[in-house]
Residue, then its C-alpha position, 0 to 999 in steps of 0.5 A: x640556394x633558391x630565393x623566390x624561385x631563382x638559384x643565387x649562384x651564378x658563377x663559381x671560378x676554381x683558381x689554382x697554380x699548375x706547380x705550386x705545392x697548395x695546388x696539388x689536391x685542386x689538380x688531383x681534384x680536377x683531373x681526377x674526380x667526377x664529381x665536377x662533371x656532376x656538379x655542373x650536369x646537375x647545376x647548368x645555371x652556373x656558370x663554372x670557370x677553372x683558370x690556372x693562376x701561377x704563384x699563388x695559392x688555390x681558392x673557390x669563388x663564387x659570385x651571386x645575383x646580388x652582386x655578392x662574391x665569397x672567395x674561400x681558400x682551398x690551400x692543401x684541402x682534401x677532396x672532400x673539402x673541395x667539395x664541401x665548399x662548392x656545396x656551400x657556396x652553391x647553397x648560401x645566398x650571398x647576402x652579407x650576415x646582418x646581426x639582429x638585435x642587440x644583446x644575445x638574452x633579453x628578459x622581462x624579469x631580472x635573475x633570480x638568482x642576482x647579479x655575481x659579484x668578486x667579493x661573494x665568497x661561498x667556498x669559506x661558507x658552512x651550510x646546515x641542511x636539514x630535511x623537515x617532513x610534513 
């Protein structure tokens, strides 16, 4: 993600272990598809980093000109997710999320239809409906 004109990500490390089980889809990933070679043909401002790291389990981090870093973990992913979550990381900006606000609704009015309270029971209550034309 672009802001003001400058890409976010700078550097984006694949880490993953040469015999672990978690790793077996990364290395798959690696050896095997092109995507990789595109996404860095196509992304040349980031710096890409793939480093083996015997006995633990893979993950994707991404750091960001902020000073930010997001490192998610990609243990027994499939490709597609592998994928999905180099996209993310390329297209989100690295900044912390910031809740605005306070509650999630706020209104000038109270409700209408009052405040529900335990003790109003409307399951026991009969209602006469009549229709009145004109």
């Amino acid at each position: 993600m672009a802001t003001r004109g400058i890409n976010q990500l700078q550097k984006l490390r694949i880490r993953y272990c040469e015999v672990g089980g978690s790793s077996a889809a990364v290395r798959d990933y690696l050896r095997n598809s092109p995507h990789l070679l595109e996404f860095a043909q196509n992304n040349p401002h980031i710096n890409i980093i793939v480093k083996p790291r015997n006995g633990h389990h893979p993950y994707v981090q991404g750091e960001y000109v902020t000073g930010q870093s997001k490192q998610i973990c990609v243990r027994s992913a499939t490709e597609k997710r592998i994928v999905d979550v180099m996209d993310m990381l390329r297209n989100t900006s690295g900044r912390k999320i910031v809740r605005l606000g306070g509650l999630a609704v706020r209104g000038d009015c109270p409700s209408v239809q009052g405040v529900w309270t335990p003790m109003l029971n409307l399951g026991e209550s009969k209602f006469d409906i009549t229709i009145k034309e004109g």
